[in-house]
C-alpha positions in Angstrom: 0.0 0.0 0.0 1.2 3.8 -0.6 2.4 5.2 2.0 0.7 8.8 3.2 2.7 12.2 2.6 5.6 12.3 5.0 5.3 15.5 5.7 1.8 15.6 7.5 0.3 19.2 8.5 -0.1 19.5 12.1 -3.1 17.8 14.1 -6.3 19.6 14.2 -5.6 21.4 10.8 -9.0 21.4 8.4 -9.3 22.4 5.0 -12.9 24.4 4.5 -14.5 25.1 0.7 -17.6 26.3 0.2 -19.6 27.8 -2.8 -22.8 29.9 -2.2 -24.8 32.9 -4.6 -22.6 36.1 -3.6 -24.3 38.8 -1.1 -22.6 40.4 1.7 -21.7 38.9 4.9 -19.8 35.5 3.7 -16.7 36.3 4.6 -17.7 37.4 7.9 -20.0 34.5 9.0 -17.3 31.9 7.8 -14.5 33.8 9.8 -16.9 34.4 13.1 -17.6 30.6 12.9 -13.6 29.9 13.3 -13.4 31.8 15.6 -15.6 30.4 17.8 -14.6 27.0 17.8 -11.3 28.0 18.3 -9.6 28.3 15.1 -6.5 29.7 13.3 -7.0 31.0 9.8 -3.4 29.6 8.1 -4.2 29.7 4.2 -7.7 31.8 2.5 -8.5 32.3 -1.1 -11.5 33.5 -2.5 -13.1 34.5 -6.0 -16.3 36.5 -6.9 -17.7 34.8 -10.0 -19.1 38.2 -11.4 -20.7 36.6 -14.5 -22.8 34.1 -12.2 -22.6 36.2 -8.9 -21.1 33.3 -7.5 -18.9 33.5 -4.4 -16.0 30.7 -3.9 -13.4 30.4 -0.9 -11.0 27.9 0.4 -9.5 28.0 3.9 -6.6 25.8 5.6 -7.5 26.8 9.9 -6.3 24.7 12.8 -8.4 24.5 15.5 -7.4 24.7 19.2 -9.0 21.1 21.3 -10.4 17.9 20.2 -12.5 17.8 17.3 -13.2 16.2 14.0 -14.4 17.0 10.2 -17.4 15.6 11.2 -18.2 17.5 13.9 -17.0 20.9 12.3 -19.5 19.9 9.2 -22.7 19.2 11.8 -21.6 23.0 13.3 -21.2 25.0 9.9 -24.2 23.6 8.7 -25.8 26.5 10.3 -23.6 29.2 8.3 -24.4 27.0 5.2 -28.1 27.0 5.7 -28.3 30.6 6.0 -26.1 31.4 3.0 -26.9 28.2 0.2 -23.9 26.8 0.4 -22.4 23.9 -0.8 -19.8 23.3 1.2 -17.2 20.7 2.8 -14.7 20.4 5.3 -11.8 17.8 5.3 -8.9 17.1 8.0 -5.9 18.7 5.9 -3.7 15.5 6.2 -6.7 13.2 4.8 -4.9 11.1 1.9 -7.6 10.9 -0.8 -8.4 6.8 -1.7 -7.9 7.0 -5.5 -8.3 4.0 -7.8 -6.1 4.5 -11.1 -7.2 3.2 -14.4 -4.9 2.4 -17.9 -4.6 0.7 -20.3 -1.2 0.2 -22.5 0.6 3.4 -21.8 1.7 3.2 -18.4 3.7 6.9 -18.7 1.2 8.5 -16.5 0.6 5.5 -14.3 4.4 4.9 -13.5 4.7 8.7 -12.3 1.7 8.7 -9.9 2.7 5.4 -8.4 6.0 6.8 -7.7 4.8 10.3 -6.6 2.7 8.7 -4.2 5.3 6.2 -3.0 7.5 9.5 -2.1 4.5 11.4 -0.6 4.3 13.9 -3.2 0.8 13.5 -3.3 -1.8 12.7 -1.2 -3.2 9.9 -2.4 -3.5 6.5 -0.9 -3.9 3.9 -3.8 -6.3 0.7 -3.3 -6.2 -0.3 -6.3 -5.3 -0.1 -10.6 -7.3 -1.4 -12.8 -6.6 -2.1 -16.3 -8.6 -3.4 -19.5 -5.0 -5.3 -20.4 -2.8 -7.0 -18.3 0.2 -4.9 -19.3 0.5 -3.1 -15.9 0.7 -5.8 -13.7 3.9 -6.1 -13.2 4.7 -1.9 -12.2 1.4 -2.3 -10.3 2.3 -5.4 -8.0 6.5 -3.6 -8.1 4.8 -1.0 -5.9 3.0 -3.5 -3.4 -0.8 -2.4 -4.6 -3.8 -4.8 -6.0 -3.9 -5.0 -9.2 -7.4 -5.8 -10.8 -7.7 -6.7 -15.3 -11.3 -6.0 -16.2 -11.4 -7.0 -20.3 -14.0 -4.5 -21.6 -15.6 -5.6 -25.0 -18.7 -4.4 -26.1 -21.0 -7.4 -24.8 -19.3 -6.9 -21.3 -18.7 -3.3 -20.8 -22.1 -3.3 -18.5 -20.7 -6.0 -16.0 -16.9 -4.4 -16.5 -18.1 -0.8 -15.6 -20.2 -2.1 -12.5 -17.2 -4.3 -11.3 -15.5 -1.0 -10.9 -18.2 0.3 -9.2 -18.3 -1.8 -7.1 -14.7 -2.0 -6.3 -15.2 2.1 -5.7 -17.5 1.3 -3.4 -16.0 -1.7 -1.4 -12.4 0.6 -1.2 -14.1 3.8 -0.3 -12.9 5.4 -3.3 -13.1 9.1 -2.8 -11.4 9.9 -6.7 -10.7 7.7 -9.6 -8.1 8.7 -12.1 -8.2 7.7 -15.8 -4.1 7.4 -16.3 -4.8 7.0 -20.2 -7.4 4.6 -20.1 -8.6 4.2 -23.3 -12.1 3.1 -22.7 -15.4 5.6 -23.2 -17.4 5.3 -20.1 -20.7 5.1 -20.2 -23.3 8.0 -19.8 -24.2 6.5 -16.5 -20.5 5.7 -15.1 -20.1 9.5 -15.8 -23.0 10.2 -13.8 -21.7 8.0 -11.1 -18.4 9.4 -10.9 -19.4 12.9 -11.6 -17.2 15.4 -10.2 -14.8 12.3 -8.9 -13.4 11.3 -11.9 -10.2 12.8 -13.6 -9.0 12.1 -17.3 -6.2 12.9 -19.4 -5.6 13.7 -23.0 -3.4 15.1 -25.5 -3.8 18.8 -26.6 -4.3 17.5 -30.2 -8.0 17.4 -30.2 -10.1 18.0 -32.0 -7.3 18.1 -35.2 -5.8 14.5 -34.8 -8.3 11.7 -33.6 -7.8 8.4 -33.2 -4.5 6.1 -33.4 -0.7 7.8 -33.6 -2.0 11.1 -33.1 1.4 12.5 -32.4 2.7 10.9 -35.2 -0.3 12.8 -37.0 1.0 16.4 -35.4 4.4 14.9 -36.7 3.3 14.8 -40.5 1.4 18.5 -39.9 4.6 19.9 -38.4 3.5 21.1 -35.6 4.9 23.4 -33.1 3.5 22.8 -29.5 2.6 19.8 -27.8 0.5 20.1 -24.8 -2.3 18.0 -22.7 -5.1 18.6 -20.6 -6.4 17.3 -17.5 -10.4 17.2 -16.9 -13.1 16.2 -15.0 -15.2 13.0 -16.5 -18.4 13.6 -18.2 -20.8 12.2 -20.8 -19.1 14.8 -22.8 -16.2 12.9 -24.3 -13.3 14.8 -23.6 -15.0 18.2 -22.5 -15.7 18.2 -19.0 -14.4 20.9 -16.7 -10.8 21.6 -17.1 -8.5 21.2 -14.3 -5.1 21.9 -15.8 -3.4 22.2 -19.2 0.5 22.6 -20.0 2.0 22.7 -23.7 5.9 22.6 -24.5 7.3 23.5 -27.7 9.0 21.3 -30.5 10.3 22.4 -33.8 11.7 20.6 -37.0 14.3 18.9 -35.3 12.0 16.6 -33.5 12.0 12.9 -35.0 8.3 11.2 -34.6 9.8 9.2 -30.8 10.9 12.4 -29.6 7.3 14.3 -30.5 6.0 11.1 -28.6 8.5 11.3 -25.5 7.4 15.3 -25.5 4.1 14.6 -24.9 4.3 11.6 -22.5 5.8 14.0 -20.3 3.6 17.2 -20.9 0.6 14.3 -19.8 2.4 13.4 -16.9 2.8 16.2 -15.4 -0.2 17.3 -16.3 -2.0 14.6 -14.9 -0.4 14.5 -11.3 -0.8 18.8 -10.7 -4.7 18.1 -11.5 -4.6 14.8 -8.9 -2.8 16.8 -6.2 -4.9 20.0 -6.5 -7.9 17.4 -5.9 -7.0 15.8 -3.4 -5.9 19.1 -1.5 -9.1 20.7 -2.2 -7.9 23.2 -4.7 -10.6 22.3 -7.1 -14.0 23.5 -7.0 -16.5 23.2 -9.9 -18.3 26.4 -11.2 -20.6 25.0 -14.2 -19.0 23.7 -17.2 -15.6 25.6 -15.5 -13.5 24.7 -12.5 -12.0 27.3 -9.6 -8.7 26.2 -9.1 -6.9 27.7 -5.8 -3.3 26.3 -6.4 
C-alpha cells in the first residue's frame, strides 16, 4: 500500500470550501464561525464569479482542542443553511483513496505510483485497474492490487459495475483515468461525476484516433500540450482542471514528438490529482475554480 505524505500538516488542521450565490456577509459569517470554535485562519482564497454572482473560498484553519471533520461539518451547517452553500470540510492530512485506471501506456501511471510512493501526493492507492494485463507487473512492483477487467462491447455493462463496485468496497473518494482508453458510459459518468479525472493530449479535435502525435508529426506542428479534466458524458470536454504545452520544432523525430508529450501528460496529470485531493478544485458550471 502507498504510504501517506511524509510530511503531515499538524493535528487539528482542516481544509474548508464552500460555494454559495454572492451577497454580503460570507466572509464574515465563515471567519466568526472559526473563531468560535477556536480556530487559526493559516491559508484563504477566494473569488467572486461576477458573471454568475457566484462567491467561492478555500480556507486551511487549525483548530485549538479535540474535534473532528465531522463535527466541524454538523456545526457550519448553520452558516451554510443561511447562505446556500455547498460546502465541505476535510482534516488537511486526509490522503484521498484513488483507484487509477490504464490501459497500454503506463507513462502516467508509473509517475503517480512513484509520486505517491514519495509522498508527493496525497493519495492513498487501493487499487489499478486495467482493461490489459500490461500493468501488472509496475502495479504489484509497488506493493498495490492490481485488478484486469477486459472490456468488450458485450461486457462493458458487468466491466463498468465491477469498478463500481470495487469504488464502493475501497471507499474510493477519486478515480483517475491514467490513459485509459475506454469511453465510459453516460451513467459511469453520472456516477463518478465530479470524482473522476481524465487525461488527454492537446491534439484534439485536429488528430483523432491512433498515432496522433505521429499525426501532429506529418502536420509539423509546433507545441505539444495536454489537458487534465473532469469525466463527463461529454467525451473529452468536462471541466478543465489543468493544461501545459511545451514546444518542438523541425528537429524533433516522430519518438521524440512522442517522449514530449508523454511528459507534458504526466505532469499534467499528477498537478490536476494533487490539486484534488488538496481541495484546490472546485467546480463552477462547465468551468473549474482552481486555488493552487
Amino acid at each position: 500500500m502507498v504510504q501517506a505524505p511524509t510530511t503531515t500538516p499538524p493535528a487539528g488542521e482542516f481544509v474548508l470550501t464552500l460555494s454559495c450565490p454572492d451577497r454580503p456577509g460570507i466572509v464574515y459569517a465563515t471567519s466568526g464561525f472559526l473563531v468560535e470554535h477556536g480556530g487559526n485562519i493559516l491559508e484563504s482564497q477566494q473569488f467572486d464569479d461576477q458573471l454568475h454572482d457566484r462567491f467561492f473560498m478555500r480556507i486551511d484553519f487549525t483548530v485549538d482542542g479535540e474535534t473532528t471533520a465531522e463535527e466541524l461539518r454538523a456545526d457550519f451547517a448553520v452558516v451554510a443553511d443561511q447562505f446556500e452553500m455547498d460546502f465541505e470540510i476535510w482534516r488537511a492530512d486526509a490522503p484521498y483513496r484513488t483507484i487509477i485506471m490504464v490501459s497500454k501506456h503506463l507513462h502516467c501511471l508509473n509517475d503517480l505510483l512513484f509520486r505517491a510512493s514519495t509522498g508527493a501526493l496525497q493519495i492513498e492507492i487501493p487499487a489499478v485497474v486495467s482493461n490489459h494485463p500490461d500493468a501488472g507487473a509496475l502495479v504489484r512492483s509497488y506493493g498495490l492490487d492490481f485488478h484486469h477487467i477486459p472490456v468488450t462491447p458485450d461486457t462493458k455493462p458487468q466491466a463498468e459495475q465491477q469498478l463500481l463496485d470495487l469504488v464502493e468496497e475501497t471507499g474510493t473518494h477519486l478515480v483517475v483515468l491514467a490513459r485509459y482508453m475506454q469511453v465510459l458510459s453516460d451513467n459511469l459518468c453520472r456516477e463518478l461525476s465530479g470524482r473522476a479525472i481524465n487525461i488527454h493530449h492537446s491534439f484534439l479535435p485536429s488528430f483523432k484516433g491512433a498515432k496522433p502525435y505521429h499525426q501532429a508529426f506529418d502536420r509539423g506542428v509546433k507545441l505539444v500540450g495536454a489537458t487534465a479534466h473532469y469525466v463527463t458524458a461529454d467525451l473529452d470536454e468536462g471541466p478543465i482542471i489543468e493544461q501545459d504545452v511545451v514546444r518542438v520544432d523541425h528537429t524533433y523525430q516522430q519518438d521524440q514528438l512522442v517522449t514530449a508529450g508523454r511528459d507534458v501528460e504526466a505532469q499534467v496529470l499528477s498537478r490536476a490529482v494533487r490539486w484534488h485531493a488538496q481541495s484546490r478544485v472546485l467546480l463552477n458550471g462547465d468551468r473549474t475554480v482552481v486555488f493552487r
